[in-house]
ZAKOLVO-944038 format. One line per 4 residues: number of its first residue (from 1); their letters; for each residue x, y, z of C-alpha. Coordinates in nm, 3 decimals, padded with zeros to 5 digits. Layout:
# ZAKOLVO-944038
NUM	a	X,Y,Z; ...
//
This chain:
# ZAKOLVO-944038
1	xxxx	02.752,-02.991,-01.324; 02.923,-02.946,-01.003; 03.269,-02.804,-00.896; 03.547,-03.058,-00.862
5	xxxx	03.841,-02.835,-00.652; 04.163,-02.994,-00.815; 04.536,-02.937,-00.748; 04.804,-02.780,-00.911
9	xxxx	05.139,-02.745,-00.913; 05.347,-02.415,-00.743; 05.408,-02.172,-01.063; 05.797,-02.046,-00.894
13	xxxx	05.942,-02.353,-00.883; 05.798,-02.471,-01.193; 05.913,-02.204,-01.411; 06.290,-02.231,-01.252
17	xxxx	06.288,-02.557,-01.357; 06.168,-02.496,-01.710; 06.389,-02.195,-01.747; 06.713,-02.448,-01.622
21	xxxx	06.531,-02.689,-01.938; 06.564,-02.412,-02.169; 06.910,-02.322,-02.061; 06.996,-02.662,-02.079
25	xxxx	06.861,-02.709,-02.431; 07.048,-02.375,-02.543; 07.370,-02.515,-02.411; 07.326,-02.883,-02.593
29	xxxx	07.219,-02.631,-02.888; 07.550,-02.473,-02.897; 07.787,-02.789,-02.792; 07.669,-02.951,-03.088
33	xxxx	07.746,-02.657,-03.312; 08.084,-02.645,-03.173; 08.164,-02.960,-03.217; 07.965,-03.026,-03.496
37	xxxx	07.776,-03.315,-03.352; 07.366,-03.318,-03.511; 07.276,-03.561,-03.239; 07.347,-03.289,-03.020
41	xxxx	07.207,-03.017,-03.167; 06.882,-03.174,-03.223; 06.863,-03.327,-02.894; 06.937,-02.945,-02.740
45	xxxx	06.645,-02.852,-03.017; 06.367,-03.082,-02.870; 06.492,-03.028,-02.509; 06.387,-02.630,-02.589
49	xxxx	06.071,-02.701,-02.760; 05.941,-02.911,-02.477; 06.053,-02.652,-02.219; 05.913,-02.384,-02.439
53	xxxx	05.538,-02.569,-02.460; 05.558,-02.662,-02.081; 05.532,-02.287,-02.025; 05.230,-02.292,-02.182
57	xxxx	05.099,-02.483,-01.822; 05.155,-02.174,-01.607; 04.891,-01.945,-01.514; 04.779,-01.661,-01.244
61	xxxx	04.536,-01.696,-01.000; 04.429,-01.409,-00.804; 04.222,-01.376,-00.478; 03.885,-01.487,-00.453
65	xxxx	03.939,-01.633,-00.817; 03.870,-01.967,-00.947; 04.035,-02.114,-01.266; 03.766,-02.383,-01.467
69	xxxx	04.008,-02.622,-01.639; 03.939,-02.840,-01.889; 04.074,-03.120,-02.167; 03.959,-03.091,-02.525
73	xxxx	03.600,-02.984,-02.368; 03.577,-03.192,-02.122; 03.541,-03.077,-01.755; 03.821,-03.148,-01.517
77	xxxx	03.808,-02.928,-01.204; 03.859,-02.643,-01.040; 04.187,-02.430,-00.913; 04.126,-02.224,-00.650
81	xxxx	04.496,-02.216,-00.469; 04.660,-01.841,-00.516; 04.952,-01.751,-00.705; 05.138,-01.859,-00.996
85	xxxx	05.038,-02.233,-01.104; 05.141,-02.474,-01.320; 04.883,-02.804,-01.490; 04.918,-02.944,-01.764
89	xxxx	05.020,-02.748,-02.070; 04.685,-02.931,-02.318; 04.456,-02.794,-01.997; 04.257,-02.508,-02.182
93	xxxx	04.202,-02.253,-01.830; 03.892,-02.041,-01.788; 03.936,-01.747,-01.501; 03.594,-01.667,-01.251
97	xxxx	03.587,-01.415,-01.033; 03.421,-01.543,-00.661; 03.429,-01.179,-00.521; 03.097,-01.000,-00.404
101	xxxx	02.969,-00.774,-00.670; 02.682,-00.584,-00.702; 02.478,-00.354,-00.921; 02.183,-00.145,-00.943
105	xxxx	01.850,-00.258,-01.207; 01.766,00.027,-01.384; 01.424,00.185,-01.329; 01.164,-00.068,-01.418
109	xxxx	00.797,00.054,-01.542; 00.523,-00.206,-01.406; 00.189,-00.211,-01.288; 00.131,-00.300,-00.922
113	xxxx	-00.047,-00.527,-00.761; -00.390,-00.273,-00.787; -00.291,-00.233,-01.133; -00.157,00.116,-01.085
117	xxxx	00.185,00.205,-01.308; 00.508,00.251,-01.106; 00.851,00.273,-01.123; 01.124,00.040,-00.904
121	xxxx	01.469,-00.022,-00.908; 01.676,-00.280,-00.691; 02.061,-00.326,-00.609; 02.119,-00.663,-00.595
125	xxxx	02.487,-00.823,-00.433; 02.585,-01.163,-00.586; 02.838,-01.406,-00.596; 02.946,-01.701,-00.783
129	xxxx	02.990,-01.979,-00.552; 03.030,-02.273,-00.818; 03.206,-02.177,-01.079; 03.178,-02.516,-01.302
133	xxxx	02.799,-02.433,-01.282; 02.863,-02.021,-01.368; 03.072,-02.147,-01.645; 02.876,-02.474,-01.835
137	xxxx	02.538,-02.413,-01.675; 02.508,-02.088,-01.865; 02.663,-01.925,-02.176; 02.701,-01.554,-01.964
141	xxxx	02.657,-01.578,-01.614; 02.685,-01.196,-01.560; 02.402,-01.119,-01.833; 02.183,-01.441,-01.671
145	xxxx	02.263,-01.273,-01.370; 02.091,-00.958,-01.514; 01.826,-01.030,-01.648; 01.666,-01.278,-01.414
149	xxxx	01.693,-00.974,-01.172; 01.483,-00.771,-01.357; 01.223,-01.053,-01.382; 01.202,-01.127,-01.036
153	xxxx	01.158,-00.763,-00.952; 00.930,-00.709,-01.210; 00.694,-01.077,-01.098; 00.799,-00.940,-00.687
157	xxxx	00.616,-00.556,-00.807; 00.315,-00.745,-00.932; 00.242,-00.948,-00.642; 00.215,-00.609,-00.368
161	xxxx	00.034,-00.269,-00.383; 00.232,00.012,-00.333; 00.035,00.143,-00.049; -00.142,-00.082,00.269
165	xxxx	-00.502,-00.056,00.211; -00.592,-00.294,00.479; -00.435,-00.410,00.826; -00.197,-00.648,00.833
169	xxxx	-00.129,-00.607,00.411; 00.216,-00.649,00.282; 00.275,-00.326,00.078; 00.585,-00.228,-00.093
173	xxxx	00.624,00.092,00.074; 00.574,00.018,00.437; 00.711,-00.311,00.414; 01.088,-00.315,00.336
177	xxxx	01.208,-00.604,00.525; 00.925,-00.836,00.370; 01.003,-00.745,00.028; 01.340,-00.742,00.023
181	xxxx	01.350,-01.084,00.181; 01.085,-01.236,-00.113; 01.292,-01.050,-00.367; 01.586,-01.241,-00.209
185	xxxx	01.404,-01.581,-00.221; 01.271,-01.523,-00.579; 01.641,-01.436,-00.729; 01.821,-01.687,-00.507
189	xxxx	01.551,-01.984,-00.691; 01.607,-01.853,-01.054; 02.023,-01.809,-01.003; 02.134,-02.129,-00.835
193	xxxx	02.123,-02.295,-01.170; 02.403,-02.087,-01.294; 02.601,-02.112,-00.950; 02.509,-01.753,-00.816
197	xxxx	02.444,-01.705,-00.436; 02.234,-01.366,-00.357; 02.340,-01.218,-00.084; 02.120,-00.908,-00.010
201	xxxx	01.832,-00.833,-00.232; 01.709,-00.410,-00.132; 01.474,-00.181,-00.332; 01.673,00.122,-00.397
205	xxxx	01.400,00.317,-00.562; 01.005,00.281,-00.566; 00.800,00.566,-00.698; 00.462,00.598,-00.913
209	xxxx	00.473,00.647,-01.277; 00.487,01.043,-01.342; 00.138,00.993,-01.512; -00.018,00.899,-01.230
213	xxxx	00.195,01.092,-00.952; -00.039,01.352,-00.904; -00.358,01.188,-00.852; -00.153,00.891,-00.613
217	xxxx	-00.099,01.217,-00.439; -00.398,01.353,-00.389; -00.524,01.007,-00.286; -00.259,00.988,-00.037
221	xxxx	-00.359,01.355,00.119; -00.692,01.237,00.169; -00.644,00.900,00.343; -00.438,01.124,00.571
225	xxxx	-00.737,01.411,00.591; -00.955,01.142,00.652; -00.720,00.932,00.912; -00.697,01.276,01.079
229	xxxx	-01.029,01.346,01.112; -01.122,01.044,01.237; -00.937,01.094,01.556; -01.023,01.359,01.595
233	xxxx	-01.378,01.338,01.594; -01.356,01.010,01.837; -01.112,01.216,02.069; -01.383,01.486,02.054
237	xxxx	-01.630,01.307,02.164; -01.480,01.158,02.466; -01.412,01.462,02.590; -01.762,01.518,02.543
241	xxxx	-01.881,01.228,02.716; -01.625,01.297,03.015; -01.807,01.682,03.043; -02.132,01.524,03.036
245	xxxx	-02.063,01.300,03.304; -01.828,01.507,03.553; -02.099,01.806,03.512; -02.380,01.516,03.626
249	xxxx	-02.180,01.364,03.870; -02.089,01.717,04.037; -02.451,01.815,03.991; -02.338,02.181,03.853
253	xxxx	-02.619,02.208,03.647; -02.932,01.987,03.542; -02.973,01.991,03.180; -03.285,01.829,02.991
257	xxxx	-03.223,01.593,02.658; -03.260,01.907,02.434; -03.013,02.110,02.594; -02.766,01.813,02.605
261	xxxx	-02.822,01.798,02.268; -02.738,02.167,02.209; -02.446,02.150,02.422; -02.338,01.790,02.212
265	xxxx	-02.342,02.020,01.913; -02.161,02.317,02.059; -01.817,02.114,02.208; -01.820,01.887,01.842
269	xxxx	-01.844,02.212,01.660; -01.582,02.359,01.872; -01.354,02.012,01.921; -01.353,01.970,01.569
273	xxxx	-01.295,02.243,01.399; -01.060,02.369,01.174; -01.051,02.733,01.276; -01.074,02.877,01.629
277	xxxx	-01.481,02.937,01.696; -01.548,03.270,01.835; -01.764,03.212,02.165; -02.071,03.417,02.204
281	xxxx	-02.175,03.450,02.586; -02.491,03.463,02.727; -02.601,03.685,02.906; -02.960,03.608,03.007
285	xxx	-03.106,03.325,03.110; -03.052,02.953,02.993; -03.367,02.975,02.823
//
């Protein structure tokens, strides 16, 4: 089922004319019961009864409106032209909105790709760009359009962790752009059946389950701790290496392999660190 754009007739000039019919019909109406003429008088009666059911044809379309028409069932096109209109009276009209509209999913409970509960909502923008299809393909293309959101977020949330594990991973949380584009693709292939174009597909809310919150949280802390540390401990020894080798190359002291060693220990213990060390000076001998 495709859309078949048909034309109509202007709705002003149609319903002057069918108001002059009914005046007309009125004033037959009345000539015949003046002079007493029944030819007249019934001609003036099915003059108004035809301009009466020709009103029947007229119809409103707004902006960014369609109006499906059909004949006993059958599909006969579609009216898109603004404005009052006129078709034929036996046409049975069906009004579809073509403006952008949007709404928000509420908040979903599914298990991620690492199997760990969490909660995500989307707003999705639509639009019905065929309305023969939004009409006959589907018995409510608003509730289709609902639910088939819901279960391509919920089969998008499946297929990503929440957090990147691993370099290069698509995760839902650091990458926006990738999901909201597959969420896009994955509505835009379950709506065009019913004659719905997606036009912008964004996660609006993405959060673990509260059961789990805490613990996500803690994990979270210590892949930062650890992150942290990390750098700092390969910072730390850099600067150890560059204080080994300026103090060689300057030839301000010569130390032996054991008091490299100790002096290894001291900078790491001092570079790394949480707290500030508190220095403890010799004053004897080196050995």
């Amino acid at each position: 089922m495709k859309e078949n754009p048909i034309r109509s007739t202007p709705g002003i000039p149609m319903l002057l004319g069918l108001l002059a019919v009914l005046g007309f019909g009125a004033y037959l109406i009345y000539t015949g019961a003046n002079t007493g003429s029944v030819a007249w008088t019934v001609l003036g009666s099915v003059v108004m009864v035809v301009g009466f059911f020709c009103l029947f044809g007229l119809y409103m379309v707004e902006p960014n409106q369609a109006a499906v028409v059909s004949l006993f069932g059958k599909y006969v096109g579609t009216v898109k032209e603004n404005g009052l209109r006129w078709n034929n009276p036996f046409f049975s009209k069906k009004k579809v909105s073509q403006r952008v509209r949007n709404f928000e999913s509420g908040k979903l409970k599914v298990n991620e790709l690492d199997g760990s509960p969490i909660e995500i909502a989307a707003v999705i923008v639509w639009q019905v760009v065929d309305s023969a299809e939004a009409v006959y393909n589907v018995d409510d293309y608003e509730s289709f359009v609902h639910i088939q959101s819901e279960s391509a977020l919920r089969t998008m949330a499946t297929s990503y962790p929440y957090d990147q594990h691993e370099d290069g991973q698509v995760a839902l949380r650091s990458h926006a752009a990738e999901i909201s584009q597959h969420l896009e693709s994955e509505l835009s292939e379950r709506l065009a059946d019913a004659g719905v174009e997606v036009l912008n597909a964004r996660i609006s809310h993405l959060a673990y389950a509260p059961e789990i919150a805490q613990a996500m949280l803690q994990r979270q802390q210590a892949n930062a701790i650890i992150a942290a540390r990390t750098r700092i401990v390969a910072g730390a020894v850099g600067m150890v290496e560059m204080a080994l080798a300026e103090l060689q190359k300057n030839g301000v002291v010569q130390l032996d392999e054991e008091r490299k060693a100790q002096m290894v220990s001291n900078l790491l213990v001092v570079l790394c660190g949480e707290r500030s060390t508190q220095p403890i000076v010799n004053a004897g001998t080196l050995y």
